[in-house]
PQR file of N, CA, C, O and H, with PARSE charges and radii, in Angstrom:
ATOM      1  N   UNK A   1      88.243  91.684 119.760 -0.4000 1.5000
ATOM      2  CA  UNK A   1      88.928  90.590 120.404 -0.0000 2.0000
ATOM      3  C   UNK A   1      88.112  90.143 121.622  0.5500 1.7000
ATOM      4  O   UNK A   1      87.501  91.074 122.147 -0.5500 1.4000
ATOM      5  N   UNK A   2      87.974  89.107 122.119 -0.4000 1.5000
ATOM      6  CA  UNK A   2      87.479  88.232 122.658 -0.0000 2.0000
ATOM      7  C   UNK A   2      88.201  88.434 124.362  0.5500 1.7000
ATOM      8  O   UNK A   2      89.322  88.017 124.652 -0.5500 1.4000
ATOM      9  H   UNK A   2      88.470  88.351 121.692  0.4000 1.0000
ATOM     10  N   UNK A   3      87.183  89.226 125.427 -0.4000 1.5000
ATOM     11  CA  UNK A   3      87.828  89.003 126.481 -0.0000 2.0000
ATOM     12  C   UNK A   3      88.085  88.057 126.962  0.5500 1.7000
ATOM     13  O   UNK A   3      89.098  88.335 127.604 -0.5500 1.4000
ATOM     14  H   UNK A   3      86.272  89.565 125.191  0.4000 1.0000
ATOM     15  N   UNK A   4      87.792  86.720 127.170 -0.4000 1.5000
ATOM     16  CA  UNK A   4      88.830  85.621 127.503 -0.0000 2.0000
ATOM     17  C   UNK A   4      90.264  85.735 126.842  0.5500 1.7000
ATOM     18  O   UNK A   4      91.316  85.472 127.425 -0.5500 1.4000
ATOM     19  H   UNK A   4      86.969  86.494 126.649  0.4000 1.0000
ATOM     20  N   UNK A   5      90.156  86.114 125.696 -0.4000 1.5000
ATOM     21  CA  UNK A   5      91.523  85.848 125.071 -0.0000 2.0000
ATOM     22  C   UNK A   5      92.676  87.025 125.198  0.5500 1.7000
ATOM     23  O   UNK A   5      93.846  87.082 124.819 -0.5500 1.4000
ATOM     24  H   UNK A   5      89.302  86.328 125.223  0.4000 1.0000
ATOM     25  N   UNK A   6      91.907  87.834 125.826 -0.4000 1.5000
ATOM     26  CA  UNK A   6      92.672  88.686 126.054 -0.0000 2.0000
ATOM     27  C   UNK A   6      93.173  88.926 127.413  0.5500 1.7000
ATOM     28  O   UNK A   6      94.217  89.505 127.711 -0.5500 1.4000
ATOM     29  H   UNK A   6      90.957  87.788 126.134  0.4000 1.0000
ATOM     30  N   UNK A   7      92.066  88.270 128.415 -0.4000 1.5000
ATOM     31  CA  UNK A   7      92.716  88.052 129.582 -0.0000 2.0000
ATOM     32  C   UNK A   7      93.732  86.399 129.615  0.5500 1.7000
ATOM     33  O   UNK A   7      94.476  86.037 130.526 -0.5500 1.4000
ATOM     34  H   UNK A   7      91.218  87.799 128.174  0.4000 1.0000
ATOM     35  N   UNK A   8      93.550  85.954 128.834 -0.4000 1.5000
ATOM     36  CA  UNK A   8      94.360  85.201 128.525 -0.0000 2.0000
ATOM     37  C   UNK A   8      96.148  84.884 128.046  0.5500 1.7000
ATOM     38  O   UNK A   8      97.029  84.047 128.242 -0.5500 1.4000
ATOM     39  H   UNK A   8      92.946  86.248 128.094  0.4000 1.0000
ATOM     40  N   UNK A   9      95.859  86.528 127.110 -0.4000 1.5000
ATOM     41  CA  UNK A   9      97.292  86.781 126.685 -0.0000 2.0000
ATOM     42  C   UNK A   9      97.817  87.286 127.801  0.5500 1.7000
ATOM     43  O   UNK A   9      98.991  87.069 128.100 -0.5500 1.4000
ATOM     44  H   UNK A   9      95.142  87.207 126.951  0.4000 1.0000
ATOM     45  N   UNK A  10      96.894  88.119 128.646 -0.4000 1.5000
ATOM     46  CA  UNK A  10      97.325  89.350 129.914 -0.0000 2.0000
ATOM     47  C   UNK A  10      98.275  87.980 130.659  0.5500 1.7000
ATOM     48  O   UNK A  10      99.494  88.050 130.813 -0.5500 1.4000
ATOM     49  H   UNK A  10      95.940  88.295 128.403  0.4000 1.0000
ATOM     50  N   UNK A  11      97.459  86.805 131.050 -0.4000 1.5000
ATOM     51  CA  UNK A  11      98.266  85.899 131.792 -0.0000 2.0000
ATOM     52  C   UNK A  11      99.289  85.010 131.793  0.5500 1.7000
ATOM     53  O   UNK A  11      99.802  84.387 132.722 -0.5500 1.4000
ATOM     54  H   UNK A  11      96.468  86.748 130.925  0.4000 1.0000
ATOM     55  N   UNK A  12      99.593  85.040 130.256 -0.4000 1.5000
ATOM     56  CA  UNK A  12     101.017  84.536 129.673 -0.0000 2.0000
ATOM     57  C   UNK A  12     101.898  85.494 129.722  0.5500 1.7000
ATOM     58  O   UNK A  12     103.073  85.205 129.951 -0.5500 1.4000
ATOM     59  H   UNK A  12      99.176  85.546 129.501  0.4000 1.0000
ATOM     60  N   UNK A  13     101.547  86.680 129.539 -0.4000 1.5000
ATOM     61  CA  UNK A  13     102.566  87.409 129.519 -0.0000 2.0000
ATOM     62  C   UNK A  13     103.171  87.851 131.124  0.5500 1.7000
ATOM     63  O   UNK A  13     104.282  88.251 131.474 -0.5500 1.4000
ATOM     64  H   UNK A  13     100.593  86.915 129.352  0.4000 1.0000
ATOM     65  N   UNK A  14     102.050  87.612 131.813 -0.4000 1.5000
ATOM     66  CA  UNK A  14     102.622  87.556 133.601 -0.0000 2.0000
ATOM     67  C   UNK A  14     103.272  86.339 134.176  0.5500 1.7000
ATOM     68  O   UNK A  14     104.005  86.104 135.137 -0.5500 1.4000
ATOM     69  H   UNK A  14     101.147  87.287 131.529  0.4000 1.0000
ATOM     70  N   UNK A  15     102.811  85.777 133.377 -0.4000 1.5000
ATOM     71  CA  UNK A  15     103.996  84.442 133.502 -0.0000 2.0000
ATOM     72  C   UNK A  15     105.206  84.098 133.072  0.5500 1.7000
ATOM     73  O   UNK A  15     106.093  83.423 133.595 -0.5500 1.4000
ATOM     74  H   UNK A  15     102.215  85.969 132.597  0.4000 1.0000
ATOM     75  N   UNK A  16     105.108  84.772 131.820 -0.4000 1.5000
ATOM     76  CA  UNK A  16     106.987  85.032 131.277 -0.0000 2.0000
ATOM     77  C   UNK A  16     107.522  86.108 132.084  0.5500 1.7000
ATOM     78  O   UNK A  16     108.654  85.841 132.487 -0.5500 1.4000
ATOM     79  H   UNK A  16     104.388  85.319 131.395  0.4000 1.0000
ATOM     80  N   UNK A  17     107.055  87.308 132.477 -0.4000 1.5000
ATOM     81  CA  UNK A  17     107.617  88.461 133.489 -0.0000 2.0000
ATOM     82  C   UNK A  17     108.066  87.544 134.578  0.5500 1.7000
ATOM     83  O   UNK A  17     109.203  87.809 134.968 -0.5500 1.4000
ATOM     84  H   UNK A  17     106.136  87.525 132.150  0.4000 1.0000
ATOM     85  N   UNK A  18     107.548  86.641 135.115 -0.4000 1.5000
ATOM     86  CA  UNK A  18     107.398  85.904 136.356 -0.0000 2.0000
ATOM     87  C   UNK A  18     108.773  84.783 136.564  0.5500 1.7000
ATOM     88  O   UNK A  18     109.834  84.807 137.189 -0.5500 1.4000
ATOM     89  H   UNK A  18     106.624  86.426 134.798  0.4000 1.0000
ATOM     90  N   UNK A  19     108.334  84.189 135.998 -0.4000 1.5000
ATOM     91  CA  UNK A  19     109.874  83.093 134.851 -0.0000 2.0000
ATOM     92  C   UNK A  19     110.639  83.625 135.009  0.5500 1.7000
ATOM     93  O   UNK A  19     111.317  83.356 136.000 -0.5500 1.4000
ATOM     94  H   UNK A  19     107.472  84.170 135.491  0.4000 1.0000
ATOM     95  N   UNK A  20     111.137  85.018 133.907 -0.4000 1.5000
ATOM     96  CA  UNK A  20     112.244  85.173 134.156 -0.0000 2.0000
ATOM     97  C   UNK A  20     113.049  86.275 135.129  0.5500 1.7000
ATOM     98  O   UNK A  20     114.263  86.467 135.188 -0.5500 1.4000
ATOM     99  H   UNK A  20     110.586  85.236 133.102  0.4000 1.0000
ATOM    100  N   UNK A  21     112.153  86.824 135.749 -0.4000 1.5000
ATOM    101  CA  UNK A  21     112.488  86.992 137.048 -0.0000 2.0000
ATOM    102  C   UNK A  21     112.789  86.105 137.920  0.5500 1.7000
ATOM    103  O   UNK A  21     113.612  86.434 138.775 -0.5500 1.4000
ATOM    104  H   UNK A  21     111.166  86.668 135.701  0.4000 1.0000
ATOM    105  N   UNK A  22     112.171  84.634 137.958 -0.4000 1.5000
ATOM    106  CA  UNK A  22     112.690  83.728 138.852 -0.0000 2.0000
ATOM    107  C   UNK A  22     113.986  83.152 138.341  0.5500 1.7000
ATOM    108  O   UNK A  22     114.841  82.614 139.045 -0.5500 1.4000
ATOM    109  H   UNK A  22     111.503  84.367 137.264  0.4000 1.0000
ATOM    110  N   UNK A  23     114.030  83.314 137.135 -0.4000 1.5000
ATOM    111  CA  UNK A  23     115.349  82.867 136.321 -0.0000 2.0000
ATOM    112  C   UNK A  23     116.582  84.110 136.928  0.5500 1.7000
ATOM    113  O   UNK A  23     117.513  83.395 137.297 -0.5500 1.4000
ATOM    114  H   UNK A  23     113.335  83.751 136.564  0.4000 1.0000
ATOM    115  N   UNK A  24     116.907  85.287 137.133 -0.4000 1.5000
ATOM    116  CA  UNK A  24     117.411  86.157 137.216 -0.0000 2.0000
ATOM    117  C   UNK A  24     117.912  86.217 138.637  0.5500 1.7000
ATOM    118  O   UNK A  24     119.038  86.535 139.022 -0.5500 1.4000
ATOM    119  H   UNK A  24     116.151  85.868 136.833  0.4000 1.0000
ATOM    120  N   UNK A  25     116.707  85.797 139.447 -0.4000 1.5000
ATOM    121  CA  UNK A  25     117.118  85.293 141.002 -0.0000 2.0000
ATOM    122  C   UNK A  25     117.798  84.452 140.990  0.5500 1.7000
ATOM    123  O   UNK A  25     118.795  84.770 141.638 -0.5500 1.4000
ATOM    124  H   UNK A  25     115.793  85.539 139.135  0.4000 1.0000
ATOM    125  N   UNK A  26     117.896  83.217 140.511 -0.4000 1.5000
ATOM    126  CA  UNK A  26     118.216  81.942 140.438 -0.0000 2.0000
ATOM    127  C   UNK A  26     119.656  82.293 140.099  0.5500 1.7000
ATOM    128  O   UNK A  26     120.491  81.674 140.758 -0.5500 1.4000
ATOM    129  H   UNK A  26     117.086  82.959 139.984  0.4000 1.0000
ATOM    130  N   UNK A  27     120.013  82.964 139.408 -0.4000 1.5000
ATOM    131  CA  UNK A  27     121.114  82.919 138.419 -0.0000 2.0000
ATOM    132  C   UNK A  27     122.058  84.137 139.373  0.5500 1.7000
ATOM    133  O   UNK A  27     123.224  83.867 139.662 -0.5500 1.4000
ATOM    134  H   UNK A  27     119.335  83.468 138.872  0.4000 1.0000
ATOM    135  N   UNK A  28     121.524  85.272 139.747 -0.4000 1.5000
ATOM    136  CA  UNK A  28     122.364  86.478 141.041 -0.0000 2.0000
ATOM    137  C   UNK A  28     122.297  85.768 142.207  0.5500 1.7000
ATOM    138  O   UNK A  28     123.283  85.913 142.931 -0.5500 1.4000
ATOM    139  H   UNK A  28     120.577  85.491 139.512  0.4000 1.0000
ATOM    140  N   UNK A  29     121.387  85.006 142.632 -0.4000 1.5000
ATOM    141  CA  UNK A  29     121.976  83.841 143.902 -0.0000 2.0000
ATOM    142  C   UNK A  29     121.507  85.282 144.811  0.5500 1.7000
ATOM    143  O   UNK A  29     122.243  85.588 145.749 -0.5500 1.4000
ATOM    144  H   UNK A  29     120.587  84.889 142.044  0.4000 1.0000
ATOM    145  N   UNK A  30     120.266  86.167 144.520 -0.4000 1.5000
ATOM    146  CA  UNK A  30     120.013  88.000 145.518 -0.0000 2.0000
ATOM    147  C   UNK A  30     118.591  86.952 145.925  0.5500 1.7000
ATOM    148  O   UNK A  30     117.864  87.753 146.512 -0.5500 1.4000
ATOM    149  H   UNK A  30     119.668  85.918 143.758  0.4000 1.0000
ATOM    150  N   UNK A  31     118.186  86.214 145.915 -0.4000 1.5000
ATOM    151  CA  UNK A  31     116.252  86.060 146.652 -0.0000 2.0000
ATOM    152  C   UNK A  31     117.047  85.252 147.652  0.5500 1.7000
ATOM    153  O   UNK A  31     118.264  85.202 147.830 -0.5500 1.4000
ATOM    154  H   UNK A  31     118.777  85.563 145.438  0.4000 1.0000
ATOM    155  N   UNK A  32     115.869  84.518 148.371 -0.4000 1.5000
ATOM    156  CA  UNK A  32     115.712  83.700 149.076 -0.0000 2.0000
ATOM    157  C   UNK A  32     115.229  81.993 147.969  0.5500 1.7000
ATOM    158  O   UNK A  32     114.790  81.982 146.819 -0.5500 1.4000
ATOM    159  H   UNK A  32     114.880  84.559 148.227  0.4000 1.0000
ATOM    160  N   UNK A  33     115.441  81.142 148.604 -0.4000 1.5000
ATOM    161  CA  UNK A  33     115.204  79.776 147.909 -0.0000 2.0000
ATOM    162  C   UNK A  33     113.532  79.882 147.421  0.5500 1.7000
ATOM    163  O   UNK A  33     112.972  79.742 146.334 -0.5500 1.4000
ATOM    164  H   UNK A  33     115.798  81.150 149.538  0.4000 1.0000
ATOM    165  N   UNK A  34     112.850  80.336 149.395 -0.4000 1.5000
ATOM    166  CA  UNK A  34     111.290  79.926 148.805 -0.0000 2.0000
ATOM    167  C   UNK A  34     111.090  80.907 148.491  0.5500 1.7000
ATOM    168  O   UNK A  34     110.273  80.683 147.598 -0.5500 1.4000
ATOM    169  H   UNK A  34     113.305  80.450 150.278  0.4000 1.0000
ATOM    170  N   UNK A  35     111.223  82.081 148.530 -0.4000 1.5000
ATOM    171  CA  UNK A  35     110.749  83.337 147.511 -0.0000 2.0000
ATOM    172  C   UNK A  35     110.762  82.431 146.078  0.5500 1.7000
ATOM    173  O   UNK A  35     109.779  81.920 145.540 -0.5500 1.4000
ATOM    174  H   UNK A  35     111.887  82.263 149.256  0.4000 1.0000
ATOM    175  N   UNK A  36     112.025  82.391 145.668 -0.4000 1.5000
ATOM    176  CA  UNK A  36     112.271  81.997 144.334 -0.0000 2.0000
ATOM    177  C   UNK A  36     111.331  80.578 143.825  0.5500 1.7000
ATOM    178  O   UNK A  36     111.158  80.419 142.616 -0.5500 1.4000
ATOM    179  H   UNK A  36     112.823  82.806 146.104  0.4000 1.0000
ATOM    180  N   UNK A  37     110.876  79.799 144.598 -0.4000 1.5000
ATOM    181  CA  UNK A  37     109.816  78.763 144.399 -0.0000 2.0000
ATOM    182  C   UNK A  37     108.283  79.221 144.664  0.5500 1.7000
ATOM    183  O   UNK A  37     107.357  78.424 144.512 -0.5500 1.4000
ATOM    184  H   UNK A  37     111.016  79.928 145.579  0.4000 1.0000
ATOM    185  N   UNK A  38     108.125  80.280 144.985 -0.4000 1.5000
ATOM    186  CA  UNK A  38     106.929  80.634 145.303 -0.0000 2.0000
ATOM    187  C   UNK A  38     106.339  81.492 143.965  0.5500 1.7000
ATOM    188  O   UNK A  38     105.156  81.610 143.648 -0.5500 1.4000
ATOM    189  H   UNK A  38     108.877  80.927 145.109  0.4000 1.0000
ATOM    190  N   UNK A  39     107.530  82.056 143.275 -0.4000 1.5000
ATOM    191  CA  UNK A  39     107.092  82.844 142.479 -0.0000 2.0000
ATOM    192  C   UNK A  39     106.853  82.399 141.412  0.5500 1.7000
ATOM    193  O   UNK A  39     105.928  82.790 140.700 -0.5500 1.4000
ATOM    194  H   UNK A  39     108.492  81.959 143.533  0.4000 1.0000
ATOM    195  N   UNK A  40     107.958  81.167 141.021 -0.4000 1.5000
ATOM    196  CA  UNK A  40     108.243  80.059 140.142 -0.0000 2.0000
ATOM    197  C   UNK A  40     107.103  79.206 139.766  0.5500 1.7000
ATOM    198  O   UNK A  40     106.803  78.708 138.681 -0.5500 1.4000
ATOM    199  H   UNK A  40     108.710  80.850 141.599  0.4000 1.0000
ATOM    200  N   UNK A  41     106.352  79.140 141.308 -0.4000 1.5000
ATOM    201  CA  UNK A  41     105.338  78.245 141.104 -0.0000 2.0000
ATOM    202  C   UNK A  41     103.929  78.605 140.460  0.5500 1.7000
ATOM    203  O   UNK A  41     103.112  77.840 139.948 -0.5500 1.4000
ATOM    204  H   UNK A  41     106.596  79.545 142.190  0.4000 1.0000
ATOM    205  N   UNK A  42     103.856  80.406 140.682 -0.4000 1.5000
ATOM    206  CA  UNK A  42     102.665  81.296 140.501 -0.0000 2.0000
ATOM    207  C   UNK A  42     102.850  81.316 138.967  0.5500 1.7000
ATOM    208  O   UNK A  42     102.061  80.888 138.125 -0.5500 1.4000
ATOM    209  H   UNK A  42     104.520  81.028 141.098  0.4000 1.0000
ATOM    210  N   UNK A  43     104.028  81.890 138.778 -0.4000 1.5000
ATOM    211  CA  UNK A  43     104.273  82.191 137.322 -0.0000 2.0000
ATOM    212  C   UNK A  43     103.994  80.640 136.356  0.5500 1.7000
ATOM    213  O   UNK A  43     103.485  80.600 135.235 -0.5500 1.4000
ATOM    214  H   UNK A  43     104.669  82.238 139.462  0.4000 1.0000
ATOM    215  N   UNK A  44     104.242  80.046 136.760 -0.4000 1.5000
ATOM    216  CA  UNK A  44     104.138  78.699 136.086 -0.0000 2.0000
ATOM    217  C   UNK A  44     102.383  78.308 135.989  0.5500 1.7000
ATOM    218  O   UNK A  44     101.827  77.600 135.149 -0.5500 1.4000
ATOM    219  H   UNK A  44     104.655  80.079 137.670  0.4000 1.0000
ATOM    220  N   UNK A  45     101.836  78.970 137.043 -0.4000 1.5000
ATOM    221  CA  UNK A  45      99.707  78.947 136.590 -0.0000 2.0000
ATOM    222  C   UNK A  45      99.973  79.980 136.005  0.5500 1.7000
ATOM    223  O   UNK A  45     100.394  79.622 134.905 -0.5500 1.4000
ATOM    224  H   UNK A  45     102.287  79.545 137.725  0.4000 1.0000
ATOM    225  N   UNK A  46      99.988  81.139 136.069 -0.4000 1.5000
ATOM    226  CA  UNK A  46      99.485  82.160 135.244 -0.0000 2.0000
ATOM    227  C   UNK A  46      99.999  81.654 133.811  0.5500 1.7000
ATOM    228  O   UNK A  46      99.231  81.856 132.870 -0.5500 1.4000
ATOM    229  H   UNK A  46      99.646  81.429 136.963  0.4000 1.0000
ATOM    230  N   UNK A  47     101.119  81.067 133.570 -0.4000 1.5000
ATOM    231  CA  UNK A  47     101.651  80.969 131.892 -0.0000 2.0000
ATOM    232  C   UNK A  47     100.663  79.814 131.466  0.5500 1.7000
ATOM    233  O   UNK A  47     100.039  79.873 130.406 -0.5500 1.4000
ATOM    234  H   UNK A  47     101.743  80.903 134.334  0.4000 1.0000
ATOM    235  N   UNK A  48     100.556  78.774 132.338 -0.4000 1.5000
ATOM    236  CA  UNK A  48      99.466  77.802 131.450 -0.0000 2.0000
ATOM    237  C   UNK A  48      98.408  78.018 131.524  0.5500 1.7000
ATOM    238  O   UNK A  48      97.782  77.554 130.571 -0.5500 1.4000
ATOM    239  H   UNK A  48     101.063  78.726 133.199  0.4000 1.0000
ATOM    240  N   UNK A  49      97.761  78.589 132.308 -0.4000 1.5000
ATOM    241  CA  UNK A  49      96.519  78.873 132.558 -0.0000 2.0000
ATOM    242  C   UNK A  49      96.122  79.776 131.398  0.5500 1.7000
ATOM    243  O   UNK A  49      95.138  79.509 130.707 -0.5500 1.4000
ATOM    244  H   UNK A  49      98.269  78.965 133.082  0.4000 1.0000
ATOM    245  N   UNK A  50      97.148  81.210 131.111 -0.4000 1.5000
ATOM    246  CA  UNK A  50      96.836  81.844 130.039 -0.0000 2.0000
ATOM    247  C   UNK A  50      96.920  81.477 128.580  0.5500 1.7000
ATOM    248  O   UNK A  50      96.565  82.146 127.609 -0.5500 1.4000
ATOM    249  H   UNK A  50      97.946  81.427 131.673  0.4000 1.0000
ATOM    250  N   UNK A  51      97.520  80.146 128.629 -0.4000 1.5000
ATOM    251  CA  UNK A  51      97.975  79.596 127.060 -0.0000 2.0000
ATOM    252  C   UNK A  51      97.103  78.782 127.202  0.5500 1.7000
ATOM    253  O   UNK A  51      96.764  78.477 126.059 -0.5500 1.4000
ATOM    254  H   UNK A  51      97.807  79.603 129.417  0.4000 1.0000
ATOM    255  N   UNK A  52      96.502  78.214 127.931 -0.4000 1.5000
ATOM    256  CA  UNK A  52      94.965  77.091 127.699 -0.0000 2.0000
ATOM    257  C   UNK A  52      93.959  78.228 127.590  0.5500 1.7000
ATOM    258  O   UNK A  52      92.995  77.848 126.925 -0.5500 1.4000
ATOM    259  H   UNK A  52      96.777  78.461 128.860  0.4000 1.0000
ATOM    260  N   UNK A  53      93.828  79.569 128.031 -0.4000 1.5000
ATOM    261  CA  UNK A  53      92.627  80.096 127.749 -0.0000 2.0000
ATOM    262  C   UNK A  53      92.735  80.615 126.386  0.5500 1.7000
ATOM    263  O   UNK A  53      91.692  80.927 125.811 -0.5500 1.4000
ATOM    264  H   UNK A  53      94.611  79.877 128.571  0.4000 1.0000
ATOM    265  N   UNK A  54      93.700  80.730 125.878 -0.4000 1.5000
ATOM    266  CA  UNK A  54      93.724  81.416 124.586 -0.0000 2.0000
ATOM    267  C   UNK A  54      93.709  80.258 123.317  0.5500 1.7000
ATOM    268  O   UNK A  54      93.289  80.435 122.173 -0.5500 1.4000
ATOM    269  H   UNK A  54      94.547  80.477 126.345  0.4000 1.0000
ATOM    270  N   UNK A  55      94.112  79.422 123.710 -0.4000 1.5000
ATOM    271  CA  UNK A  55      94.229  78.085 122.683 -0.0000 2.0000
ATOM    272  C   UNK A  55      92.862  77.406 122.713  0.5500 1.7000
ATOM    273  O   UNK A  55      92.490  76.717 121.763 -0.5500 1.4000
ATOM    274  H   UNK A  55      94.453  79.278 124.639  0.4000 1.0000
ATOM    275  N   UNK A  56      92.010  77.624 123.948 -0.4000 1.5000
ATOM    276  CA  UNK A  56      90.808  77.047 123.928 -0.0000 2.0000
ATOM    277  C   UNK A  56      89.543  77.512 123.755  0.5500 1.7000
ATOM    278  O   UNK A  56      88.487  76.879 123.747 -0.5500 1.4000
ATOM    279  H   UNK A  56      92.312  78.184 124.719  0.4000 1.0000
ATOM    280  N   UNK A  57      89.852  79.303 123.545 -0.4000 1.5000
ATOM    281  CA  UNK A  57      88.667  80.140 123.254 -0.0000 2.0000
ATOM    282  C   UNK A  57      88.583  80.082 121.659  0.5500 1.7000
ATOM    283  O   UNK A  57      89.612  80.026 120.985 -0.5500 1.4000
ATOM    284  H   UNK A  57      90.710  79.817 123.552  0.4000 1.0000
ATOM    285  N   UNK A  58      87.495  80.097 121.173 -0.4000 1.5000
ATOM    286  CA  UNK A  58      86.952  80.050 119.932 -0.0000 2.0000
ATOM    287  C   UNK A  58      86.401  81.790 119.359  0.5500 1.7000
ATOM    288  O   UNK A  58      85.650  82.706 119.695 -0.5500 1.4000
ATOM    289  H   UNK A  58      86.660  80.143 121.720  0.4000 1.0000
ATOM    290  N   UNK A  59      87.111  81.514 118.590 -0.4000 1.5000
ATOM    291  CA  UNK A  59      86.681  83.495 117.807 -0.0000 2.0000
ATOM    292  C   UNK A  59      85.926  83.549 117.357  0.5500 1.7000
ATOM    293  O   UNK A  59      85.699  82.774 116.428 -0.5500 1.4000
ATOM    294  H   UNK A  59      87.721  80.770 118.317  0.4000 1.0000
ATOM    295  N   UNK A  60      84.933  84.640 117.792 -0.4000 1.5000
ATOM    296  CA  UNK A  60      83.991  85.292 117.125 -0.0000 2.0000
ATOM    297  C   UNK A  60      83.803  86.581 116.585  0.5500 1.7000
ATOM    298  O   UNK A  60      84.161  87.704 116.940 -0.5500 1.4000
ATOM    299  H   UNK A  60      85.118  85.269 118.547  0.4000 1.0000
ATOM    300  N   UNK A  61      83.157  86.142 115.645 -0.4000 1.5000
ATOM    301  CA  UNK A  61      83.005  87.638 114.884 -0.0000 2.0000
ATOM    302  C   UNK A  61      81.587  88.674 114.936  0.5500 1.7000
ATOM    303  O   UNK A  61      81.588  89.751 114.340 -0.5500 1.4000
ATOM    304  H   UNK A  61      82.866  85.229 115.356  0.4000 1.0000
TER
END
């Protein structure tokens, strides 16, 4: 497997951890507002960032 693509998956998947942890705050009303936008906002690069590196790396064999 292709280290881009694998640091790639690494960063979607820190971005769904991220999500719905900000989802979980959001919803127990337990963070702070900008906590909850700060994290919201990180998690939201790491998920696209990791789904453009994996959709845009080409496999080799």
């Amino acid at each position: 497997m292709n280290l881009k693509r694998t640091f790639g998956a690494i960063l979607t998947v820190l971005g769904i951890v991220g999500l719905i942890y900000t989802g979980y705050g959001v919803i127990q009303h337990s963070m702070h507002a900008t906590t909850l936008i700060v994290v919201g906002i990180i998690s939201l690069l790491f998920f696209f960032s990791g789904i453009s590196l994996v959709r845009t790396t080409a496999d080799q064999s």
